[in-house]
N, C-alpha and C positions, 0 to 999 in steps of 0.2 A: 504494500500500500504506500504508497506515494506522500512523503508529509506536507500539507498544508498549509500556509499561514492565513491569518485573518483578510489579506491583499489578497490573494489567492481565490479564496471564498468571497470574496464580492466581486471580481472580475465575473467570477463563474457564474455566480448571480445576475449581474446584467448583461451575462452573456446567453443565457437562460429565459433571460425576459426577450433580450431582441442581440441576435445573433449578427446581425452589424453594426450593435454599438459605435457610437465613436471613442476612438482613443483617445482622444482629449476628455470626453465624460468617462471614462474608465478612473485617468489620471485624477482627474478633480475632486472622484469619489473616492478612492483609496489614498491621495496625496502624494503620490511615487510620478515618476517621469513617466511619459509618453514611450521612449526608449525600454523603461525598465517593463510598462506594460507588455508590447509587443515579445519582449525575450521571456516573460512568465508565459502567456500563449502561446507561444511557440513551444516553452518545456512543457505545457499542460498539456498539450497535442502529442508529442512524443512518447509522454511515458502513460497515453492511453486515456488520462483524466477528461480529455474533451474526444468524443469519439467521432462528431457526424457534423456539420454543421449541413440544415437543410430548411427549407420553405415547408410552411402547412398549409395546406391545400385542403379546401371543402370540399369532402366525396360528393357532395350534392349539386354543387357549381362544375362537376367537371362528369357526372352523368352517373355516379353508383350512388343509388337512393336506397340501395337496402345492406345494412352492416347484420353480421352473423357473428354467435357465440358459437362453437365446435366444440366439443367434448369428442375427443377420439381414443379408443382404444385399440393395441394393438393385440395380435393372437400371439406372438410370440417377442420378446423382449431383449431378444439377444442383441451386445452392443452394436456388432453391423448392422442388422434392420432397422434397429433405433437412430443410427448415422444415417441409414439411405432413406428414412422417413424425414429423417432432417434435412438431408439435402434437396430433395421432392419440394420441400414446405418453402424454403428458401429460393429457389428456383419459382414459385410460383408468382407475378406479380399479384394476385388476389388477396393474397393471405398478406394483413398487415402485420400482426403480431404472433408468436409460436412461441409458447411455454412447454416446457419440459416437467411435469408434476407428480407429484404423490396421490394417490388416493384411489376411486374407481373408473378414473380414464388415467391414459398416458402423457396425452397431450392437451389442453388451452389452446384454440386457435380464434384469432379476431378478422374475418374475412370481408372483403368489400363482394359487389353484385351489381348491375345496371338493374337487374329485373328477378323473377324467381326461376326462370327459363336459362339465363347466364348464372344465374349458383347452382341450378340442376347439372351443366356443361362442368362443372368447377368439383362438381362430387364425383360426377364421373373419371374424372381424369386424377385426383387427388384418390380417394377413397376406391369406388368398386372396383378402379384397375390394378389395386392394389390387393392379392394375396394377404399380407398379413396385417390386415385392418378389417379387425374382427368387428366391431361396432363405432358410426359414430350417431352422436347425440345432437343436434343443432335447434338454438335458440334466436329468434330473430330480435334483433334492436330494435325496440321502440321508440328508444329517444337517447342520445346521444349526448347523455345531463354534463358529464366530464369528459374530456379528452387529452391524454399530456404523456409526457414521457420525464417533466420536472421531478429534479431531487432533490428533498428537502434539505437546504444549508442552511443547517443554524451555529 
């Protein structure tokens, strides 16, 4: 784990809020140079602490009006079938988010859909063509109350 300081943690924080901050209000809020900022983002990026930097996009503004919960289960759980379900899941643009869990499924998945016709195409190809996916479970989104991927810095 990567040690922190308190500069550190507010860069990440308004970096968090809006991913093209300016360097100057970087500076202003933690007090350190404009110089100094740019070389902490730089080591924060390197040693993995900032992973993605990217645009959010309304599935609704760009034509998927229907989000899914997945609950899948696999028939057999051995580590390579678990890798090539993860590689499948990753490979898929549909699927936004893939958890790896405990419980009575294997896997969490958060899947986008233009229609119910385009997630029926989307089961096909994820799921029935897959041998060792024994069951899944899917939940439709009704409302979309949060959305984030922020971690709490306190």
């Amino acid at each position: 784990m990567t040690e922190l300081t308190p500069n550190d943690l507010t860069i990440l924080r308004l970096l968090q809020e809006n991913a093209r901050e300016k360097l100057e209000t970087m500076a202003f809020e933690t007090g350190i140079s404009v110089a100094t900022i740019q070389r902490r983002i730089k080591y924060l990026k390197k040693t993995g602490v900032i992973t993605k930097e990217t645009a959010l996009i309304s599935p609704d503004s760009v034509g998927y009006l229907m989000t899914f919960l997945i609950l899948v289960e696999l028939e057999r759980e051995r580590i390579d079938q678990v890798d090539a379900f993860r590689r499948k899941v990753k490979a898929e643009p549909y699927i936004q988010q893939c958890y790896y869990i405990t419980g009575e499924a294997d896997f969490a998945l958060i899947a986008l859909a233009k229609d119910i016709q385009d997630f029926e195409n989307l089961t096909r190809r994820l799921f029935f063509a897959d041998a060792n996916v024994k069951r899944f479970r899917t939940s439709v989104v009704m409302n979309r109350t949060k959305v984030g991927l922020t971690v709490p810095l306190v």
